[in-house]
Each structure stands twice: as structure tokens, then as C-alpha cells.
N, C-alpha and C positions, 0 to 999 in steps of 0.2 A: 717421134710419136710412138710410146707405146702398143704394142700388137696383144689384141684381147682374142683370147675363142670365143667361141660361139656362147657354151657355156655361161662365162664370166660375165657376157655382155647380156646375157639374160639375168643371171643372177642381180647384175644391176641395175637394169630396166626392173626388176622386181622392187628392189630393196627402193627406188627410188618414188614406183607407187606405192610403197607403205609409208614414207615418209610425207609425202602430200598427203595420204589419207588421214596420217594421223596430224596433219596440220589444219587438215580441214574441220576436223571429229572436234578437235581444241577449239575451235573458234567457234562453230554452232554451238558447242556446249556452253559455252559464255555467254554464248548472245540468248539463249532461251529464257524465257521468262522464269524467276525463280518461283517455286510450289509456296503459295504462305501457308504458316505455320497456325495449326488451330490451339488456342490456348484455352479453347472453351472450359474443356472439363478437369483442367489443373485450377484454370478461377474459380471455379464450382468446388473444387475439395478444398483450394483453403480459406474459402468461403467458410465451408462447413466445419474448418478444424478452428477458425475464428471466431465462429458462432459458439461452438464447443467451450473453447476455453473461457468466452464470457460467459458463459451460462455456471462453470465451475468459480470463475473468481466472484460471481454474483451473488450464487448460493454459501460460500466461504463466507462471505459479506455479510450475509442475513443474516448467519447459522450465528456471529458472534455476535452481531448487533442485538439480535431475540436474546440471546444467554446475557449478553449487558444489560439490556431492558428490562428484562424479569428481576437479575439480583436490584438494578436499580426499586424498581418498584416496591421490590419484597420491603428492601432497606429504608425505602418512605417510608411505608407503612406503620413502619416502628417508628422512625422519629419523627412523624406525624398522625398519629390516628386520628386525628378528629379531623384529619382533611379528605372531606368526600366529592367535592368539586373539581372536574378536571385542570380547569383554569380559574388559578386562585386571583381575586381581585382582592379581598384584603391585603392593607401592608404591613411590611415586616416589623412595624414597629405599635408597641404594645402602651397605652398612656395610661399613668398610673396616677389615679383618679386623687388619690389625699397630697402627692405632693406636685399635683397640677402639672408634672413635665412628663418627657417623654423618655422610653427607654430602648435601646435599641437590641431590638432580638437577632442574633448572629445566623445567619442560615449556614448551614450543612455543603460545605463548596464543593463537595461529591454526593449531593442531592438535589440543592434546589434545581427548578426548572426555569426555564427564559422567562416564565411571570414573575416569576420571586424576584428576578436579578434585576430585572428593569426599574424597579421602585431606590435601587443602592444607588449614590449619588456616583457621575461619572458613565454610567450606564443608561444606556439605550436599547432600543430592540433588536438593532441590527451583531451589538457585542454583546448581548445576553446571549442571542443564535451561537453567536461565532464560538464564546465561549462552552457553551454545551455542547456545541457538534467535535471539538477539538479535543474535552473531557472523553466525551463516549469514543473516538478513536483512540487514545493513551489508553482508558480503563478506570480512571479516574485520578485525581490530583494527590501529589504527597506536599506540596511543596506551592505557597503562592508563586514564589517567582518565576513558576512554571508558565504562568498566565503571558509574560512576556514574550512565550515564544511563538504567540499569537500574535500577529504585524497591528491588527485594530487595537489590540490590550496595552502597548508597548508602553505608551505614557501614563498609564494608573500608576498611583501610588500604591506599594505593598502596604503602605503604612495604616492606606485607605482599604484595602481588601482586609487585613489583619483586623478593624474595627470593626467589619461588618458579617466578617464571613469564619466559621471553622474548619479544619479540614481532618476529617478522619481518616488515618489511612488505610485503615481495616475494611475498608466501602471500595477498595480498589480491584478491580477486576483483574487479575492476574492471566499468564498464559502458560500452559503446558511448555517449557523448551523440551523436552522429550517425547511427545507428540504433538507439536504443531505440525504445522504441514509447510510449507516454500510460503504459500498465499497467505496464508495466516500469519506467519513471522512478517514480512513484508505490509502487511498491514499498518503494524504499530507504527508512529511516526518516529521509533529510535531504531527502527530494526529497517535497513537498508538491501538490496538485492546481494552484496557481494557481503555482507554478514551474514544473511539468511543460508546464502550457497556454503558459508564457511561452519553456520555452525550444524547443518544436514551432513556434510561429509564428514567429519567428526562422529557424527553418531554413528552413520553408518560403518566409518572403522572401527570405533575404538566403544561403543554403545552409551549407553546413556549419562549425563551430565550428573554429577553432585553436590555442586558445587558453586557459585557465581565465581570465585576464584579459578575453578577449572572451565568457565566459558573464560576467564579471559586471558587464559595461556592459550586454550586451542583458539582464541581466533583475533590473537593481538590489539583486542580494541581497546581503547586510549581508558584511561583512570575514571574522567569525567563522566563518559557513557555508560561505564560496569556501573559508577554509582545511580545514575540514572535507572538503567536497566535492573537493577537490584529489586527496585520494586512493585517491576512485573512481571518478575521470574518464576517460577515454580517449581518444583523435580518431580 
């Protein structure tokens, strides 16, 4: 048997009440209740950074539906002046009294409103809606077959809108690509988050577009979209 001093033998009786105490100190620490955590006032900010951001993509929203609304109106007015009734109950079609038929008057498909369209055969109220609210998002139509990209429109005939309807494309509401904003490009139904992101950083390096040719090297989008997007582009 090993021979200890005095010393050593305290030194060991020491070291061996630190190790119980520190076995002890482990164990109540684990056992204590844990403190909950208050997440009150991080709900509360992103509450308010939530509220913020709808409040900015809401006014973005307005800001271009009003500047849509307006050119729309202005552009009635000219190829309608004699219509002063908000909701037109005349129909489109005009009977020409000496040779006793009928003739059909083509409405304006970047004008007329959900009364006008309901009277065209094929149409109902609920795809007059659909299609006006789908126009005023785009900015207006270049193209009938555009109507198809509308799920209710899918089975009209072009052949039937081309008899009833014209489309000017000068009525088309265009967008700044050199200052829109993220919200506002994301808006348009061709203009996506990861095109939006693509074509801001661009500007940001390289400044501002000249081009549709030059949005479609800086942000690789496919042939079919640039033709798309051609016209409601702006510089």
C-alpha cells in the first residue's frame, strides 16, 4: 500500500470534494426548470415589418391601377364620345334600317368594359370580369391569342374574338424597365421574382437598358418571353 503525507492526503480529500461538488452543480443545473423564452416583441416587429411591406406592395398596386385607369378612360373617351352612361346597356350591334339586318360593330379589346363583352356570343359575366381584370394586369392586349392564357377563355375561338373584337396596340400600357421598382416588375403577369431580381442587378451594375435585345443577354430569358415582353417595355 502506497505511503501518502499528510499533505497529498489533503490535497486529495480536496480534489475529491471538487469533484462531487462539481457532480452535484451538473445535476441541479439540469434538473432546474428552464427560463421560457419571451418572443413577445420579435411578433410585434415582424408584425410591423409585415404590415409595412403590405402597405408598400398595396400602394405600388394602386399607383399603377389609377395611371391604367386614367389612360384607359382618357382613350374611351376618344373612341367613344357619345357614351356618357357608366354602364352601357345598348348592344354592340347597330341594325341598319334599308337593308333590314344586322351589322356587327367590333369593340375596342383594349377598351371595352365587362358590359360591352357580355352582349359577344360565348361570353358571360363572370369571362367578361376575368377578362378585363387580366387586361388591366398585362396593360393591355397586343395579341387575341393572348386571351387563352386566361383558364375560363381557353376554349373561345380566335376566330370568334377576330369577328367581334379589335385590338389596338397603341392602348397598351407600358412599364419603365429603367425605373420600375422589384413590386412593379413582379406585378406584370410575364415578369417573374427571379427575372425581376435579374433585371435590378443589371441596372444596378451596368445602368440602364437600350434595348429588348440588351434585357435578353443580361437576363437569358427564352425568345418567346422577349417577344412577349417587347410590348411592355419602355427605356
Amino acid at each position: 500500500m502506497p505511503h501518502f503525507t499528510r499533505g497529498e492526503w489533503i490535497a486529495a480529500t480536496i480534489l475529491l470534494f471538487l469533484i462531487i461538488l462539481q457532480l452535484l452543480f451538473s445535476v441541479l443545473y439540469e434538473a432546474r426548470p428552464a427560463k421560457p423564452v419571451d418572443f413577445k416583441d420579435f411578433k410585434e416587429l415582424v408584425t410591423q415589418l409585415e404590415a409595412r411591406q403590405q402597405f408598400l406592395e398595396d400602394s405600388i398596386e394602386k399607383a399603377r391601377m389609377e395611371k391604367y385607369t386614367n389612360n384607359y378612360q382618357q382613350n374611351r373617351r376618344q373612341y367613344y364620345p357619345n357614351d356618357t352612361s357608366k354602364n352601357k346597356k345598348n348592344t354592340p350591334f347597330e341594325k341598319q334600317e334599308k337593308k333590314q339586318q344586322y351589322e356587327i360593330v367590333k369593340l375596342e379589346l383594349n377598351l371595352c368594359d365587362s358590359s360591352d363583352i357580355v352582349v359577344v356570343p360565348q361570353f358571360g359575366a363572370k369571362r367578361a370580369q376575368k377578362l378585363v381584370e387580366y387586361r388591366e394586369k398585362l396593360g393591355g392586349f397586343y395579341s387575341f391569342e393572348q386571351l387563352k392564357e386566361v383558364y375560363i377563355l381557353q376554349n373561345i375561338d380566335v376566330e370568334l374574338l377576330k369577328k367581334y373584337f379589335t385590338i389596338n396596340r397603341s392602348l397598351i400600357c407600358s412599364i419603365n424597365i429603367n425605373s420600375a421598382t422589384y413590386n412593379e416588375l413582379v406585378f406584370h403577369p410575364y415578369i417573374d421574382s427571379y427575372l425581376a431580381k435579374l433585371i435590378i442587378n443589371y441596372r444596378d451594375k451596368n445602368g440602364k437598358f437600350s434595348t429588348i435585345e440588351e434585357v435578353q443577354k443580361a437576363t437569358n430569358a427564352y425568345q418567346e418571353l422577349i417577344e412577349k415582353l417587347k410590348y411592355y417595355i419602355e427605356f
